[in-house]
C-alpha positions in Angstrom: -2.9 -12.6 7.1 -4.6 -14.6 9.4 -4.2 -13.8 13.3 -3.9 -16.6 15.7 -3.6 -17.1 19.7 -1.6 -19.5 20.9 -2.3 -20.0 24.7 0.3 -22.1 26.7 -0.9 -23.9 29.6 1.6 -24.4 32.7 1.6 -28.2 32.8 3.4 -27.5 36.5 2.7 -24.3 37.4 5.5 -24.9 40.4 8.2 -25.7 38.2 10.9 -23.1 37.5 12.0 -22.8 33.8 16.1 -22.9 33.4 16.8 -19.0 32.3 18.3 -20.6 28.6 14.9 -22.1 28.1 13.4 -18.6 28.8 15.8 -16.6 27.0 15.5 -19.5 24.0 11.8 -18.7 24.2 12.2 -14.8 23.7 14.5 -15.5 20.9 11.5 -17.6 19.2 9.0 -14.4 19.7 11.8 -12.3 18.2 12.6 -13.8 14.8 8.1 -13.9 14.4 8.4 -10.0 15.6 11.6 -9.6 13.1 8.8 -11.0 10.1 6.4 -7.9 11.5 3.9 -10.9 12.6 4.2 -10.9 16.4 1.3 -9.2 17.9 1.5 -9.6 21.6 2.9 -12.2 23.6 3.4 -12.6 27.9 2.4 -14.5 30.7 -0.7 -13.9 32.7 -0.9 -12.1 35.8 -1.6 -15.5 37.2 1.2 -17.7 36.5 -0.5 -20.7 36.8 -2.5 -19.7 34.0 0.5 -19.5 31.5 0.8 -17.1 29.2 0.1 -16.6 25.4 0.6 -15.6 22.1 -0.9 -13.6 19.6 0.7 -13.6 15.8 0.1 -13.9 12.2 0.4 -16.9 10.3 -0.5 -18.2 6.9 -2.7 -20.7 8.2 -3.4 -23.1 11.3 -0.4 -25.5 10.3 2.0 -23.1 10.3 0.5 -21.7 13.8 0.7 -25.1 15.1 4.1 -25.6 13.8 5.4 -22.6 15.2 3.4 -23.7 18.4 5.7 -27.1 18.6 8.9 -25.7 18.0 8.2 -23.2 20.9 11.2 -24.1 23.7 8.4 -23.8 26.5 6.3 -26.5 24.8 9.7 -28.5 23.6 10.8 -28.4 26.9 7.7 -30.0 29.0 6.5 -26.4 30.6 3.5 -25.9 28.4 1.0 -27.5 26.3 -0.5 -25.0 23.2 -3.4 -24.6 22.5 -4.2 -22.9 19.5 -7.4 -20.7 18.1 -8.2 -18.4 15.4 -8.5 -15.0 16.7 -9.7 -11.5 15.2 -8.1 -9.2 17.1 -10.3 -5.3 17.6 -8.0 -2.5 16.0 -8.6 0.4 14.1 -7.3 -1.1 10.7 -10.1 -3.6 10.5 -12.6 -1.2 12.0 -12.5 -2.5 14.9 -14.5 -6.1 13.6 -17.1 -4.2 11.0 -18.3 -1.6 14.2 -16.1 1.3 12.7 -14.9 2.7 9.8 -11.2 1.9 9.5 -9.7 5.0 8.7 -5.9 5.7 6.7 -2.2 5.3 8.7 -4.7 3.7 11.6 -2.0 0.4 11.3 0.3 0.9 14.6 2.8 -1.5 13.0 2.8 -0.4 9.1 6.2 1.9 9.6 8.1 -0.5 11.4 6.6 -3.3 8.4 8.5 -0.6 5.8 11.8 -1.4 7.5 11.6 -5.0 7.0 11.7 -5.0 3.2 14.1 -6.9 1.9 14.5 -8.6 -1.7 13.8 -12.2 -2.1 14.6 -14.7 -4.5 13.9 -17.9 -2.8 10.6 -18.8 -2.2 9.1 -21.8 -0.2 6.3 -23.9 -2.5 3.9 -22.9 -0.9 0.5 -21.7 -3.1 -0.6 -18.4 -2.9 -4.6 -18.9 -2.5 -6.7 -16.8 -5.0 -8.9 -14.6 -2.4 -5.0 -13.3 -1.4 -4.1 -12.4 -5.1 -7.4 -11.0 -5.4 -7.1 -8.5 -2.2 -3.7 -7.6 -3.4 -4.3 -6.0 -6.2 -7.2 -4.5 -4.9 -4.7 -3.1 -2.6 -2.6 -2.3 -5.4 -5.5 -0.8 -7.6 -6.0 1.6 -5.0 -2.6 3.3 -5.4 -2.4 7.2 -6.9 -1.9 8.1 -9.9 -1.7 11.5 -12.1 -5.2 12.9 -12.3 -6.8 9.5 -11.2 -6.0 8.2 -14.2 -4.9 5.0 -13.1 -3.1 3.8 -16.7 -1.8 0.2 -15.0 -3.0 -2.4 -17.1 -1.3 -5.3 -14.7 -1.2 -9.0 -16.1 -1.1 -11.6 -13.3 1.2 -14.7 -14.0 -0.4 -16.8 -10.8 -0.1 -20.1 -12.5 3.1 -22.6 -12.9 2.9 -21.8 -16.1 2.4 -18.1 -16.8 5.1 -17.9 -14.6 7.2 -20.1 -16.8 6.4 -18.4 -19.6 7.3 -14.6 -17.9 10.7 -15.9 -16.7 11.3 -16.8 -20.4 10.9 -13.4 -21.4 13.2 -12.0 -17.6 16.7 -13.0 -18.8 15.4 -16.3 -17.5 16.1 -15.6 -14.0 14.7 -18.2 -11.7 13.1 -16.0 -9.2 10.0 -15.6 -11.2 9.0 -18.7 -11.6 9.8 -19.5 -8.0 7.8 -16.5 -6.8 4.0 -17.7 -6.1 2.6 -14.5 -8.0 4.5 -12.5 -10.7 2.8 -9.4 -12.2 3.6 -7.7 -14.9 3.3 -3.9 -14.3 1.7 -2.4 -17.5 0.8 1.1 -18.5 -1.7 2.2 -21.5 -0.1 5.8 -22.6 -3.6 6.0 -24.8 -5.4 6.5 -21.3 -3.5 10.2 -20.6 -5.6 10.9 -23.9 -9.1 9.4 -23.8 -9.4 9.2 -20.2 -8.7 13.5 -20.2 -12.6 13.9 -20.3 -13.4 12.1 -17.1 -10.5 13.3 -15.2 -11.7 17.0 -15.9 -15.1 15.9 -14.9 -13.9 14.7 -11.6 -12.2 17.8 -10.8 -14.9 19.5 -12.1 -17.1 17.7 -9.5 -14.8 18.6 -6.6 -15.0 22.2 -6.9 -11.5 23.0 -8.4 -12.4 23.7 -11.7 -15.6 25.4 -13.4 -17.8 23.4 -15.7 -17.1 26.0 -17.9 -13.3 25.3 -18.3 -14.1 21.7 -19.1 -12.7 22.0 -22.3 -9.3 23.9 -21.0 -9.0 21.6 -18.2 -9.1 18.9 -20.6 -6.2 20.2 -22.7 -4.3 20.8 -19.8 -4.4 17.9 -18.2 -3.7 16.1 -21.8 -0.5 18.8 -22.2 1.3 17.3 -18.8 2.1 13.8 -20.7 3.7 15.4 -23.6 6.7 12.8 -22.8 4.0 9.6 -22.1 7.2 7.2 -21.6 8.4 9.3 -18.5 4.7 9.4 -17.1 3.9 5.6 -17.4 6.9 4.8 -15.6 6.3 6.7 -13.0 3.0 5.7 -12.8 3.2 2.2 -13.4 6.0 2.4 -10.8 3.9 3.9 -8.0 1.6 0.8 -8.8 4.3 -2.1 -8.3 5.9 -0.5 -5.2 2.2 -0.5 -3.4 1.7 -3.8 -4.5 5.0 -5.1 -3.2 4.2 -3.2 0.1 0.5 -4.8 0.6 2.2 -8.2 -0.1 4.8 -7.0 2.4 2.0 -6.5 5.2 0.4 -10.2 4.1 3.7 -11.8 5.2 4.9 -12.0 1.6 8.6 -11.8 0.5 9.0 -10.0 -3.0 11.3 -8.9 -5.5 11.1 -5.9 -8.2 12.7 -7.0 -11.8 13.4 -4.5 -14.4 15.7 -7.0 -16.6 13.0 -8.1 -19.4 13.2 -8.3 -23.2 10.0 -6.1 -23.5 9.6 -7.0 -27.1 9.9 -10.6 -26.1 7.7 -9.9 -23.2 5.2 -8.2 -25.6 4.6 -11.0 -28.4 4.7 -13.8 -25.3 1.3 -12.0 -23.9 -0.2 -10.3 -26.4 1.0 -6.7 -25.2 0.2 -4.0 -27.6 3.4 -2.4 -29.3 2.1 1.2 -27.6 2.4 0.3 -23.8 5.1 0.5 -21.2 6.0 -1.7 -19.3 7.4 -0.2 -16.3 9.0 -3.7 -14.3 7.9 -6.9 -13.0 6.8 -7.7 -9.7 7.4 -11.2 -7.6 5.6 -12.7 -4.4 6.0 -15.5 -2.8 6.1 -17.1 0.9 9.8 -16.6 2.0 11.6 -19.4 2.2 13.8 -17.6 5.2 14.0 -14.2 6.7 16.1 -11.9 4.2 17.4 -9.1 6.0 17.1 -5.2 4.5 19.8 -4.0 2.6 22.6 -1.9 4.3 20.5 2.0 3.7 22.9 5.4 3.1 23.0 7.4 6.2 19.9 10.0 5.9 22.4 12.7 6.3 24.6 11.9 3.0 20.7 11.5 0.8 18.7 13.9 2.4 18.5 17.7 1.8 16.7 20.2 3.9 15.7 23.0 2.0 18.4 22.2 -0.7 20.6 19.8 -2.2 22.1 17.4 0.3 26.3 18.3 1.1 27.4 20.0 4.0 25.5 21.9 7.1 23.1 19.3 7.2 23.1 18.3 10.7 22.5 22.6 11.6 19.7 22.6 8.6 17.6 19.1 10.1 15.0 20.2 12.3 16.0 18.1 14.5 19.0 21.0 15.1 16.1 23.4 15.1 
């Protein structure tokens, strides 16, 4: 998402702000830090300079927007002025200098904690180049042997998305959604696409070249139940695809209530493929909050299943 700096000018650097406009004003940074879009935000050393903000918006009219409604600028204190800004960190390799390298985000974990299921969206179009780097995002998710099975089909217009809810129990969310995807898997590929797997691994060193043809039928001999395995894998799919649309700003839903045959003869689906769910995105209409989560100590088990002594078996007892 794009990253903007919105610089507030002291139109009287002498005048003292009433503490409810201040506190009104850190309320304003809040809910954009709740979103995971706040990047920094304070006043200068030099007061009469102002202070600014940094933060992530879908585009300069929701920047500007956010700009106006900012009880500083409402109030008389400041005038914004707004840029596009490209901020140095070691996700985007620091501008094209670096490398970016993996888990270099300082503000992916706390983005996991947001999630929340949406079903309201606002109308607002998801541009192409997004759905495009989303599933590149979502492409590169693991799968068993690097087989990568996921055959996705993207509903992105009105009415592919029509047509999907149709074959969803009708529920509206899908067509409300700005993107729907349709998380696929090919069971054929754990078959024909056995050969190139064992070559990879045959390339890294783990298996001899001249076990290609065991390493073949082993690696064929794990998906003797190909239903259980194109879940999974289709699964692993979806979830990183709702998370990249998570870190674009994006609201998002998984479905699993289809009519797969209907959803089959709608788009052309072959009768041998799985479909594992259904996948929404959209630009959130408000703010959902996570679901309440089960206390880690009643789900987690350390070392065996979870039930009592688990406080003296964390390591945080240790």
């Amino acid at each position: 998402m794009p990253e903007y700096i919105i610089f507030l000018h002291a139109v009287d650097p002498q005048a003292k702000r009433p503490i409810d406009v201040i506190r009104n004003h850190c309320e304003h940074l809040d809910r954009l830090n709740a979103e995971g879009r706040l990047i920094a935000a304070g006043p200068f050393t030099d007061l009469q300079a102002g202070g600014m903000v940094v933060g992530e918006f879908p585009d300069l009219e929701q920047a500007e927007d956010f700009a106006r409604n900012d009880p500083f600028v409402q109030g008389g204190y400041a005038r914004a002025e707004i840029r596009p800004w490209a901020w140095s960190h070691p996700e985007n390799g620091h501008l094209g200098v670096l490398d970016p390298h993996p888990g270099s985000h300082p503000r992916f974990l706390k983005s996991l904690l947001l999630r929340a299921t949406a079903r309201d969206f606002s109308e607002q179009p998801m541009p192409h180049e997004l759905v495009h780097s989303l599933l590149t995002a979502a492409l590169a998710a693991p799968s068993e042997f690097n087989l990568q099975p996921w055959r996705p089909i993207i509903c992105h217009s009105d009415t592919d998305r029509q047509r999907l809810q149709r074959c969803c129990l009708d529920q509206s969310q899908v067509s409300a959604a700005g993107l729907a995807v349709i998380c696929a898997v090919d069971p054929l590929v754990f078959e024909e696409e056995a050969p190139r797997a064992a070559d990879e691994l045959i390339a890294r060193g783990s298996h001899a070249p001249d076990q290609r043809d065991e390493t073949i039928t082993f690696i064929r001999s794990c998906f003797a139940n190909p239903q259980d395995s194109a879940i999974r894998n289709g699964t692993i799919f979806g979830h990183q695809l709702l998370l990249a649309g998570l870190s674009q700003g994006l609201a998002g839903f998984w479905l699993g209530g289809l009519d797969q045959d209907a959803l089959k003869k709608e788009f052309g689906i072959p009768d041998r493929v799985v479909i594992a769910g259904v996948i929404g995105l959209g630009w959130p209409l408000e703010q959902d909050r996570p679901g309440a989560r089960h206390p880690m100590e009643e789900v987690v088990g350390w070392g065996s299943w979870p039930g009592e002594g688990w406080k003296e078996k964390s390591p945080a007892s240790q």
